[in-house]
N, C-alpha and C positions, 0 to 999 in steps of 0.2 A: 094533810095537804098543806098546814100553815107551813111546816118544818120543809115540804119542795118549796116554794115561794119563795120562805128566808133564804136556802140552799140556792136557788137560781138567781134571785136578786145579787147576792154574795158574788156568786161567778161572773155575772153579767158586772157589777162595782171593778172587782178587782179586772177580770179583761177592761174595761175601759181605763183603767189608769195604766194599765199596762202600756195598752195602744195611746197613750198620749206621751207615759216618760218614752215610747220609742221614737212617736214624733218629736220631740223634743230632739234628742241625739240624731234623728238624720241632719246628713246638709246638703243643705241645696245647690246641687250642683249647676244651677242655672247662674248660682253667684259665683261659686268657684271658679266658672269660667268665666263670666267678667272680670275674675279679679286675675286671673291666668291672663287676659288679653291685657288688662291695664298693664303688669307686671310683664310684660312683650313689648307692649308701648313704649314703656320707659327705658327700655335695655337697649341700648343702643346696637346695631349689627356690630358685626365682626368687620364688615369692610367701612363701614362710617369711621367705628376707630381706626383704621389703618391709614384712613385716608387723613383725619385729622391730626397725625401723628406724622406721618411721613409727608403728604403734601400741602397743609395748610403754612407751612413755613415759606410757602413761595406763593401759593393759589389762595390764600387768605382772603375771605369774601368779607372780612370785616375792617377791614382798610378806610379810612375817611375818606378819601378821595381818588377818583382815578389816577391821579397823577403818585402818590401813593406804591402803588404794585409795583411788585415782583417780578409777574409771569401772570397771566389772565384768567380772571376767576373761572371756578366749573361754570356756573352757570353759561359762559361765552364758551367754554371749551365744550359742556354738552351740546350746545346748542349747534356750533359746526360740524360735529359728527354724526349727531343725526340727520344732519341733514346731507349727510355726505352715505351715510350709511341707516338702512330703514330699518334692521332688525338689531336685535340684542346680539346676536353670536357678530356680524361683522365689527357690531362696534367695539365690543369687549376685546377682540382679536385686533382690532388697528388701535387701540390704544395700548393696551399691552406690547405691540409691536413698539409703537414709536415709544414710549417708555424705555422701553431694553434698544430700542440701537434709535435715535431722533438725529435725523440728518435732515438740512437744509431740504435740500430737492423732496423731502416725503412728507413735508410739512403740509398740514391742511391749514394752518393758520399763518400766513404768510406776515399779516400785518405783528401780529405778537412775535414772531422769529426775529421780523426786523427791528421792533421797539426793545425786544428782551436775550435775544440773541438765543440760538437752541440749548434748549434747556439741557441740562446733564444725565447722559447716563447712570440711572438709578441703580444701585447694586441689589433690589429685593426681591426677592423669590417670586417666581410668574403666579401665582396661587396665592399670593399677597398683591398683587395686581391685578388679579384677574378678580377678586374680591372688591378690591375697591372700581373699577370699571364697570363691574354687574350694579354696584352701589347707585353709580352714578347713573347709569342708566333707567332703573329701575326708582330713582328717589329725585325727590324734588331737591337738588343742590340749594345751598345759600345762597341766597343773591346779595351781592354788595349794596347795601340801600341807596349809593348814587346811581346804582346798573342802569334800570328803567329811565332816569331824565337825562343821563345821557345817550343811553339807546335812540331815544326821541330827537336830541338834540342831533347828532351825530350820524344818525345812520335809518332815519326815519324814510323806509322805502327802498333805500341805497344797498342793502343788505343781497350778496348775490343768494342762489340756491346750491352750491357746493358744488356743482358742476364743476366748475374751474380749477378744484382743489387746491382754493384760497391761493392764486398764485399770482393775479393780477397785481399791478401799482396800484397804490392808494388812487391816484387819481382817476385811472380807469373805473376803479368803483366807486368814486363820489366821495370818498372821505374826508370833509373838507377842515381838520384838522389845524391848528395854527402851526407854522413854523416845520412842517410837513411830518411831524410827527403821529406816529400810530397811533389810538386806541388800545392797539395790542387784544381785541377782540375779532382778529383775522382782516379787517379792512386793510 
């Protein structure tokens, strides 16, 4: 009987180190995927780069001052097409539009056409625009760190709801700008 005891203690030893070097070698796939989401986190989309690549050269949200711009940050340009347009597929579809043919008369941002004149015919593939559009829809764009005080300053209240698609004069919609100068935020 002593020689079953040594023999089964022996088995029961060796299974327990067994079952431990195999814990040891799992991995925990609860981390894996934290570190799969961080590793997601950090990769920037495909259309964030396209858009920092092709249109932060004009739409640049890190400009010191309004007076500064180009062409009017996403953040104002998001901000009139959703409100012109409540789903994802319209708005992807009218910027992509005005991107590939931007004529005067189809402008929703009236005030920015007149401060910055229409912007140019972009030569890049609709699926490179239609990336960056989904982008901006779907993500919280830059905001220029002066956007908010003069959002306040400028257009607190005065702001129409898209109806008009942005076609009013400044002064019809309150802009009370110096020297009659846009914003180029569509006022």
């Amino acid at each position: 009987m002593n020689k079953k005891v040594i023999l089964l203690v022996s088995i029961v030893a060796l299974f327990m180190s067994c079952n431990q070097a195999k814990k040891e070698g799992f991995i925990d796939l609860t981390e894996v995927n934290n570190d799969l989401a961080l590793l997601t986190i950090q990769q920037p989309s495909e259309g964030y780069t396209l858009m920092i690549n092709n249109c932060y050269v004009c739409h640049n949200p890190n400009t010191e001052s309004h007076d500064d711009l180009l062409a009017p940050p996403f953040k104002g340009v998001k901000m009139h097409y959703t409100r012109q347009y409540d789903n994802k597929k319209d708005f992807v579809n009218a910027m992509v539009n005005w991107v590939q043919n931007p004529e005067e008369d189809k402008a929703l941002m009236f005030g920015a056409v007149k401060r910055f004149k229409v912007m140019p015919k972009l030569p890049l593939p609709t699926d490179d625009l239609v990336k960056i559009a989904e982008y901006i829809y779907d993500n919280d764009v830059d905001e220029p760190k002066w956007m908010e005080e003069h959002m306040k300053e400028k257009h607190e209240g005065k702001m129409g709801n898209g109806k008009g698609k942005g076609k009013m004069k400044n002064e019809k919609k309150g802009c009370n700008h110096e020297n009659g100068k846009s914003c180029g935020n569509g006022c």
